[in-house]
N, C-alpha and C positions, 0 to 999 in steps of 0.2 A: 551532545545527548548520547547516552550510552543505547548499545542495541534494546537492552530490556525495557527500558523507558519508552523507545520507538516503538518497539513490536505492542507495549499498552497501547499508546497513544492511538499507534492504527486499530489494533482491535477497539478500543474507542468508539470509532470513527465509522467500524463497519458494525458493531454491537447489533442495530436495529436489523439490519440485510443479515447477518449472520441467522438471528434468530426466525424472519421469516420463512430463510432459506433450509433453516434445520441443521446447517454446517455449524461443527463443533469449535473448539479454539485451538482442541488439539489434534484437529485435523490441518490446522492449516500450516504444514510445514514449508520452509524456508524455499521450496521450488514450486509451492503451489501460488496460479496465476489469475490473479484477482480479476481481470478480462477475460478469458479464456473459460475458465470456469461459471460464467456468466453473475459471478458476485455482484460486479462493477461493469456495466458499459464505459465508452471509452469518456463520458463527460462525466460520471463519477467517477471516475477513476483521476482525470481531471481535477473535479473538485476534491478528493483528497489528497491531491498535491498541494494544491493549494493552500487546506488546511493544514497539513505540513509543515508548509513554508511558513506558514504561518507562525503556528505552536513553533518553530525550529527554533527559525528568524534567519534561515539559510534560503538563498535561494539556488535551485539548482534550474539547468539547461533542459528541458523535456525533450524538446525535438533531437539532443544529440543523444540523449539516454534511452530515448525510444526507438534508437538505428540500431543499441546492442542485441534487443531480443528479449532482456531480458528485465525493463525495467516496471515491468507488469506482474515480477514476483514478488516476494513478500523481501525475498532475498537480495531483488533488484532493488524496490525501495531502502532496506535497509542500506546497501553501498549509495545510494543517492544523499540519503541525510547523515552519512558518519564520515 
């Protein structure tokens, strides 16, 4: 799946939080951190992995992707599903 297809997909995925929250689409650049920023707790953040894996049909390692620091970015997810 190419980045621009993933980067829809997640925006997708966070669409309904995006717009509660007032965060734009082009605020959210490639270091901005979907937990941190409180977009996503750590179980949705979760289940869009999930859904992900899903949409992918990839599955990736969470627990080792989540020792880098950085798999909570938008930038992190994108190097988890390409």
């Amino acid at each position: 799946m190419k980045r621009e297809e993933l980067h829809a997909l997640i925006i997708s995925q966070l669409a309904d939080r995006l717009v509660r929250l007032g965060v734009e689409e082009h605020e959210l650049g490639n270091g901005f951190d979907l937990v941190r920023s409180g977009l996503l707790d750590s179980l949705g953040y979760i289940d869009l992995v999930a859904s992900l894996e899903q949409a992918t049909g990839k599955q990736v390692d969470l627990e080792q992707a989540l020792e880098t620091g950085e798999a909570t970015t938008l930038n992190g997810l994108y190097q988890l599903f390409q």
